[in-house]
VEXFIDO-841347 format. One record per residue (C-alpha): residue number from 1; x, y, z; residue in one letter. Coordinates in steps of 0.25 Angstrom, whole numbers. Example, Ala and Ser with C-alpha at 12.3 -4.5 7.8 and 13.67 -1.06 7.14 Angstrom:
1 49 -18 31 a
2 55 -4 29 s
! end
This chain:
1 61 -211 221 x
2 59 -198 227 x
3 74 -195 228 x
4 74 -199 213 x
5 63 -190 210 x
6 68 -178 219 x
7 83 -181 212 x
8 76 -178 198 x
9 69 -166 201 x
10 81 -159 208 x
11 89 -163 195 x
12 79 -156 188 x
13 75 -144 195 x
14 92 -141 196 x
15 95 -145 181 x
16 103 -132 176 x
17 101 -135 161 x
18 84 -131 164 x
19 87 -115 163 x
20 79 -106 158 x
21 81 -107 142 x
22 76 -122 145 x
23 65 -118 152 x
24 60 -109 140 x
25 63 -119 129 x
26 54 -130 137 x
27 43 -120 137 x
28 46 -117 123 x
29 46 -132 119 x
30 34 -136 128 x
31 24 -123 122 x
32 28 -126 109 x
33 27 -140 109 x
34 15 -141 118 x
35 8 -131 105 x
36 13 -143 96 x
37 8 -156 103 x
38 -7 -149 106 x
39 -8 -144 92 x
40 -4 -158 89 x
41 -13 -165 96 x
42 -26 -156 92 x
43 -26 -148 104 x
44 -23 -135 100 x
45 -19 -129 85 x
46 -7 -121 94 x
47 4 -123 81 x
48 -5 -121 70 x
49 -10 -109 78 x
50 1 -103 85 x
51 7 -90 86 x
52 15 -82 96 x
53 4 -79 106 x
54 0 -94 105 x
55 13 -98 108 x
56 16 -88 120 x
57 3 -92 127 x
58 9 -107 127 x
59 22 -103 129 x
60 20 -93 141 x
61 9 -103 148 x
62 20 -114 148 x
63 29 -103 153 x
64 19 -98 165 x
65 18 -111 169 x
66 31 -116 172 x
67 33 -103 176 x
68 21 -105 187 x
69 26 -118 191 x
70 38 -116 193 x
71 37 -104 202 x
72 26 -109 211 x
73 34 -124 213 x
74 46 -117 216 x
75 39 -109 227 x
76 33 -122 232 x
77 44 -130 230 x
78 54 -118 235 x
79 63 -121 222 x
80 70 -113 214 x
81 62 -106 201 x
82 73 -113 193 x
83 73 -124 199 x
84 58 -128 198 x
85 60 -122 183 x
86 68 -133 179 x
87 60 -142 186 x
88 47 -139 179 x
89 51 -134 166 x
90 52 -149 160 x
91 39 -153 166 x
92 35 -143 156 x
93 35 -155 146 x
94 23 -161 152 x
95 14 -151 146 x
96 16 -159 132 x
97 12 -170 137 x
98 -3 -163 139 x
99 -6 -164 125 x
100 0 -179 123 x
101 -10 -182 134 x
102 -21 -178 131 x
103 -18 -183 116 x
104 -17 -197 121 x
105 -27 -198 131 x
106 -38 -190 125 x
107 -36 -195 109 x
108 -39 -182 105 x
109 -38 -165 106 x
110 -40 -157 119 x
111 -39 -144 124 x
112 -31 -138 133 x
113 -35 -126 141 x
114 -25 -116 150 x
115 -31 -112 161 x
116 -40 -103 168 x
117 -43 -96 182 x
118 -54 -103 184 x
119 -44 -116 181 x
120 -39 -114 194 x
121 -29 -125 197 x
122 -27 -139 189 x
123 -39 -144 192 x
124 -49 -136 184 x
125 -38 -136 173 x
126 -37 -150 172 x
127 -52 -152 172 x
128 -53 -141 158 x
129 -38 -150 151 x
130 -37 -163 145 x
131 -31 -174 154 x
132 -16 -170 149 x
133 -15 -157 152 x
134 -21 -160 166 x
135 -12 -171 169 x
136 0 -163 167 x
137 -6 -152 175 x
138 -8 -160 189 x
139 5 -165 187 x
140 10 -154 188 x
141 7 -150 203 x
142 8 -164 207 x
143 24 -165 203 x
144 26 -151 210 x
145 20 -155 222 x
146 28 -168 222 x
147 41 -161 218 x
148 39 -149 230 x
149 37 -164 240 x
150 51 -169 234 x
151 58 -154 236 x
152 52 -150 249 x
153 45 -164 256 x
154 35 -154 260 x
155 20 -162 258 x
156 15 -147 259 x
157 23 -139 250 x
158 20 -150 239 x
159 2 -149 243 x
160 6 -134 242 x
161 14 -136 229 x
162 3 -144 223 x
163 -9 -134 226 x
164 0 -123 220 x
165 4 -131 209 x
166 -10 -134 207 x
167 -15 -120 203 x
168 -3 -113 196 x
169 -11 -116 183 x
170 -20 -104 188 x
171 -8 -94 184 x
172 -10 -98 169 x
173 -24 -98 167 x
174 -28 -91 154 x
175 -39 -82 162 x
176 -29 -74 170 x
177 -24 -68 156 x
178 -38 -66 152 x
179 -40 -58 165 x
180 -28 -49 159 x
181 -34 -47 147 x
182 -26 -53 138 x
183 -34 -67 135 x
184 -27 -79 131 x
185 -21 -76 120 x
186 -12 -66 130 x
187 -9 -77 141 x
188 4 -78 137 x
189 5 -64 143 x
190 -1 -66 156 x
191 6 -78 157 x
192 22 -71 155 x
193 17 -62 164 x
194 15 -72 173 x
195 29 -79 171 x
196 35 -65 173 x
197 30 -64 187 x
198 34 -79 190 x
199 47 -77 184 x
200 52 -65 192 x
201 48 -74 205 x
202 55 -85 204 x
203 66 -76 200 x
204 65 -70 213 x
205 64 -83 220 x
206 75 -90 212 x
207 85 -78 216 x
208 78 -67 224 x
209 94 -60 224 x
210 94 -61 208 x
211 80 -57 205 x
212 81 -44 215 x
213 94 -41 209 x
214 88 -40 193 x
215 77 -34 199 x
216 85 -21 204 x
217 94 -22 192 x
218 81 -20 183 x
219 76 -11 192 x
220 91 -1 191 x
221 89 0 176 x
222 76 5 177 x
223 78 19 173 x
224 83 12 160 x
225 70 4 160 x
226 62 16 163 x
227 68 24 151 x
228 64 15 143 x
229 49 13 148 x
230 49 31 147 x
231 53 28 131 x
232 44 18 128 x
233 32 27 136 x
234 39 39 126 x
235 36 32 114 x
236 22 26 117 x
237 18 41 123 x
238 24 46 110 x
239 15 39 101 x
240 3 36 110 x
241 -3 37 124 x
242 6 28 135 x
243 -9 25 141 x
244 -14 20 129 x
245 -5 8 125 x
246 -10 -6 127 x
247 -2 -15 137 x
248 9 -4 140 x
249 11 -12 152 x
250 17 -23 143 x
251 24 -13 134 x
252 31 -9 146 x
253 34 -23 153 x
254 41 -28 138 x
255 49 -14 140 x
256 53 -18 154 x
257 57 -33 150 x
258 65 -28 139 x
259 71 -18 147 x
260 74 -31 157 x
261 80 -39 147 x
262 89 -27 142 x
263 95 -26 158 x
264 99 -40 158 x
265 103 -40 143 x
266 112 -28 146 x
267 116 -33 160 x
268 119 -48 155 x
269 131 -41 146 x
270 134 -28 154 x
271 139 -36 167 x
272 154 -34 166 x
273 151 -19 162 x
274 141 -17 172 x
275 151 -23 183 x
276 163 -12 178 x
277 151 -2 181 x
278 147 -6 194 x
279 135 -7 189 x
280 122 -17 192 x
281 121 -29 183 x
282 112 -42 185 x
283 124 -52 182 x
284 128 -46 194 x
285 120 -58 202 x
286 113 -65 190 x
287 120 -75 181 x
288 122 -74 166 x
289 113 -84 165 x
290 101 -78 175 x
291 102 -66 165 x
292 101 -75 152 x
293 89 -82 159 x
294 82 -69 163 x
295 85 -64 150 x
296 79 -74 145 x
297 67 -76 152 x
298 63 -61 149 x
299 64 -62 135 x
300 54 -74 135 x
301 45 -67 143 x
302 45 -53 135 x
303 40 -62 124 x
304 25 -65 128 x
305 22 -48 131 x
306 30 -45 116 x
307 18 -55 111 x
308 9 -47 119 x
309 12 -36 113 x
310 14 -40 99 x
311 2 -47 100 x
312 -8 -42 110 x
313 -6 -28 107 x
314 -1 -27 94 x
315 12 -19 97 x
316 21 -27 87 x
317 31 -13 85 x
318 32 -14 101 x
319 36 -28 101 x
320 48 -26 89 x
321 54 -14 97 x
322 54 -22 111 x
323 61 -34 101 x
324 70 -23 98 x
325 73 -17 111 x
326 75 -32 117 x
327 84 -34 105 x
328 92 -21 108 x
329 94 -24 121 x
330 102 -37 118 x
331 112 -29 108 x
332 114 -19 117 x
333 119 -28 127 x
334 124 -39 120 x
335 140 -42 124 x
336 139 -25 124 x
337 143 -27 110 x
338 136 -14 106 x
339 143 -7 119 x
340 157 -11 114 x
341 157 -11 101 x
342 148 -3 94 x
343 146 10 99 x
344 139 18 98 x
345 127 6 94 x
346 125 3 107 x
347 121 16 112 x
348 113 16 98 x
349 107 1 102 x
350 103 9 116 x
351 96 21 111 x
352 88 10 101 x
353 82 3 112 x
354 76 17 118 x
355 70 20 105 x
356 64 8 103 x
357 58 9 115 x
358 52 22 111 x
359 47 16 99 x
360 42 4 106 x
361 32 15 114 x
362 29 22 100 x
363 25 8 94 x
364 14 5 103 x
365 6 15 96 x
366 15 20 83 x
367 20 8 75 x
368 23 15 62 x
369 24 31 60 x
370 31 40 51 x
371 42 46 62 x
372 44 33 71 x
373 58 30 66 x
374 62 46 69 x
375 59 43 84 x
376 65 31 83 x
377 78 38 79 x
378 76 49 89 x
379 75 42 100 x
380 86 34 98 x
381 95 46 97 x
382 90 51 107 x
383 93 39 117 x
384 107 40 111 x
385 112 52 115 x
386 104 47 129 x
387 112 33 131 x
388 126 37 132 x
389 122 43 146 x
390 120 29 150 x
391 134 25 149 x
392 138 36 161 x
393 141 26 172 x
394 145 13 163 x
395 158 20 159 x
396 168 13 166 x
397 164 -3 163 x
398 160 2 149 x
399 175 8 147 x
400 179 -5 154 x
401 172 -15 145 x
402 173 -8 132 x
403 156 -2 131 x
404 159 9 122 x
405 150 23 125 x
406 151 36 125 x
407 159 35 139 x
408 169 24 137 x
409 173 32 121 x
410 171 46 124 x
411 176 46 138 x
412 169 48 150 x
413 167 63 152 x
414 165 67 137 x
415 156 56 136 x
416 147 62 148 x
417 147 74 141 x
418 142 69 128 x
419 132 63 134 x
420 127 74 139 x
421 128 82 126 x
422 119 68 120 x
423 108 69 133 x
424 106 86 126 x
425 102 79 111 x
426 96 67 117 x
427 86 77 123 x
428 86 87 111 x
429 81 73 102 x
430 72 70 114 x
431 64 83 111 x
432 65 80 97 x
433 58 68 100 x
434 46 75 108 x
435 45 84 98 x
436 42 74 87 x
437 33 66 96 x
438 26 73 107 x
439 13 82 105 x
440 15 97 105 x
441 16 100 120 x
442 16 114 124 x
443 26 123 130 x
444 21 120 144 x
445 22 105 143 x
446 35 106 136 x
447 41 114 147 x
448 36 104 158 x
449 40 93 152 x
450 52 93 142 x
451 58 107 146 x
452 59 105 161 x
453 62 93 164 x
454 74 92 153 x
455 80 104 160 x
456 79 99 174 x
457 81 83 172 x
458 91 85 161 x
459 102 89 169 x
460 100 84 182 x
461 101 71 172 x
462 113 74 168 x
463 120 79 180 x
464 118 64 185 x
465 121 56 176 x
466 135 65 180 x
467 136 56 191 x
468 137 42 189 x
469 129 36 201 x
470 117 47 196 x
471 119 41 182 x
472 106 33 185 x
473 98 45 190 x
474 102 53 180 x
475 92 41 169 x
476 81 41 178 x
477 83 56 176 x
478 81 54 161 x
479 69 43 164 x
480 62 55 173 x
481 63 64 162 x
482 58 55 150 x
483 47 53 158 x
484 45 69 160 x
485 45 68 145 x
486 36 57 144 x
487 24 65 152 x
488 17 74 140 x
489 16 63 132 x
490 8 55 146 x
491 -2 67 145 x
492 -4 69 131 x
! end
């Protein structure tokens, strides 16, 4: 019997068709469905009700859940995160049952209730649920504790695995996003959070080698990341007070995803380019398929702070121009058809991205004004001229692979040359730009600010980006002095 049983839980914790996109449609089919039968049996009015936030707080607590459960068995169990995923994620199934039971045994509605902090473990919560749902919730530390004795024989582990077990409802309890501040109509933001922080552990304990090596690869673009943090400060700075937008915190972690998702969009197609280049790229140790996966997994989890921010604050031109840049950083990357064959629209695909990150800054306090679309358009030239710098250092695996820039058709040196002609009007349109959107400053602060450091960090810039293993030094250069820039507008 136990060999039986121990036969079918291996086959199931190693069965290579429960991936990822699996687990997410078993969560989508078990929120939606588990909406439908409560709704059917009079226990809620979720369908004739619903909306997106409804929605995400059911989705994201089944989410969290599995999520929990999985990380703290596969630290008792010392399993695989993947492994205990496709384990638990059909057991999922069992929270229909909840309403079916309680149907049948009790004959008529009841209420369900999440829990709280003072809900501490399965005990209270049972004691505040009808008989279903506390059914299904002993059974659930039970069967870990009896699967932890079938893996590891160890009558400890499983009393340990039990207790543990036992109290992982704690972390969804509805009062911990109340102690936030966001209520309960926001728990689906408390709880993504949440998952985000469990995720990237049992990244780290599925493969600490891969998850370091993402890691640094993130962290080697950040001054591409950075530049586009300084231009969306520009923009908010531009049109309001930095210090006086609500939840920048959030603003900024949908920039960094999105900036995240861009790397492993851009590295997914860039690998064989990236290899002619000697340069760093996350197929380098990660699968095809790890990449999809992570991808993937971003995407669904920038979801719940977009409805945040749609929602809860009411930024709805925010969310259309991080839709945007999301959807710019696919085209840009996809099968570098832009790179190869329609020059020069990837470059103008590039500079688009930049402008509507400024934009994105602008719209948290400017939605509609008569000389929106004029910075709009200056900016993007101005991010034009600027990007064919970037090219510098990819000439030989763009030449090789047919990317088609500046470099590759105008030939190396004359290319570097032109783009030093187009660093001299990017600038020119950059003080264009100030002119039209900063207060008057006087000559003093003008000096200090503009004057100076564009005559001392201009050059220097571009006497580096001479040297192709300064090439990097030469953009954090450019960062330093955007952020110069960005000073008198802090103190005004």
């Amino acid at each position: 019997m136990d060999t039986n049983v121990f036969n079918s839980l291996r086959k199931l914790e190693s069965d290579e068709r429960v991936d990822l996109k699996l687990i997410l449609v078993f969560l989508l089919f078990v929120s939606i469905t588990r909406m439908i039968l409560e709704t059917l049996v009079g226990s809620s009015d979720y369908v004739t009700n619903t909306n997106l936030p409804t929605f995400l707080l059911v989705f994201t607590f089944y989410g969290f859940a599995l999520v929990s459960y999985t990380f703290f068995l596969s630290l008792c169990s010392g399993k695989k995160p993947m492994n205990m995923a496709r384990l638990l994620t059909p057991f999922l199934l069992l929270a229909l049952l909840v309403p079916l039971l309680d149907y049948f045994i009790t004959g008529y509605p009841v209420t369900y209730q999440m829990s709280s902090i003072s809900d501490f473990d399965i005990l209270r919560i049972s004691s505040n649920n009808p008989i279903g749902e506390s059914i299904i919730l002993w059974l659930i530390p039970f069967l870990s504790a009896l699967y932890v004795f079938f893996e590891r024989k160890s009558i400890k582990r499983s009393i340990l695995t039990f207790i543990v077990i036992f109290l992982v409802p704690i972390l969804l309890a509805t009062d911990i996003a109340d102690l936030l501040n966001l209520g309960r109509g926001l728990f689906f933001l408390y709880a993504t959070t949440g998952s985000i922080v469990l995720l990237l552990l049992m990244f780290y304990m599925q493969n600490e080698e891969k998850f370091g090596y993402l890691f640094t690869r993130f962290v080697r673009r950040m001054n591409r990341v950075i530049l586009y943090l300084i231009i969306f400060f520009f923009g908010i700075a531009t049109a309001g007070s930095i210090f006086a937008v609500n939840f920048l915190g959030i603003h900024v972690l949908i920039l960094l995803m999105i900036s995240f998702i861009a790397m492993c969009v851009d590295d997914y197609y860039d690998h064989p380019v990236d290899r002619a280049n000697r340069k760093a790229n996350i197929l380098d140790l990660l699968t095809k398929e790890d990449v999809k996966n992570i991808i993937l997994v971003s995407c669904v989890v920038l979801i719940p702070f977009l409805s945040f921010i749609f929602e809860g604050v009411g930024s709805v031109m925010f969310v259309y121009y991080m839709i945007s840049l999301l959807s710019l950083a696919f085209l840009y990357s996809y099968r570098n058809f832009l790179k190869t064959s329609l020059f020069p629209l990837n470059y103008l695909v590039d500079a688009l991205s930049y402008s509507i990150t400024f934009m994105a800054g602008r719209s948290v306090f400017v939605v509609h004004a008569p000389s929106e679309f004029l910075y709009f358009i200056l900016v993007i030239l101005i991010f034009f001229f600027l990007i064919p710098m970037k090219d510098y250092e990819d000439y030989e695996g763009d030449r090789k692979f047919g990317i088609k820039t500046l470099y590759t058709i105008l030939g190396f040196e004359k290319a570097f040359k032109v783009c030093k002609l187009l660093l001299v009007v990017a600038l020119l349109l950059t003080g264009l730009l100030f002119l039209l959107v900063l207060p008057p400053l006087s000559y003093l602060e003008i000096i200090i600010f503009y004057v100076i450091p564009s005559v001392v960090l201009v050059p220097f810039m571009v006497i580096r980006f001479r040297r192709s293993e300064d090439f990097e030094t030469s953009l954090w250069i450019f960062d330093i002095l955007l952020v110069v820039y960005l000073v008198p507008l802090l103190l005004l």
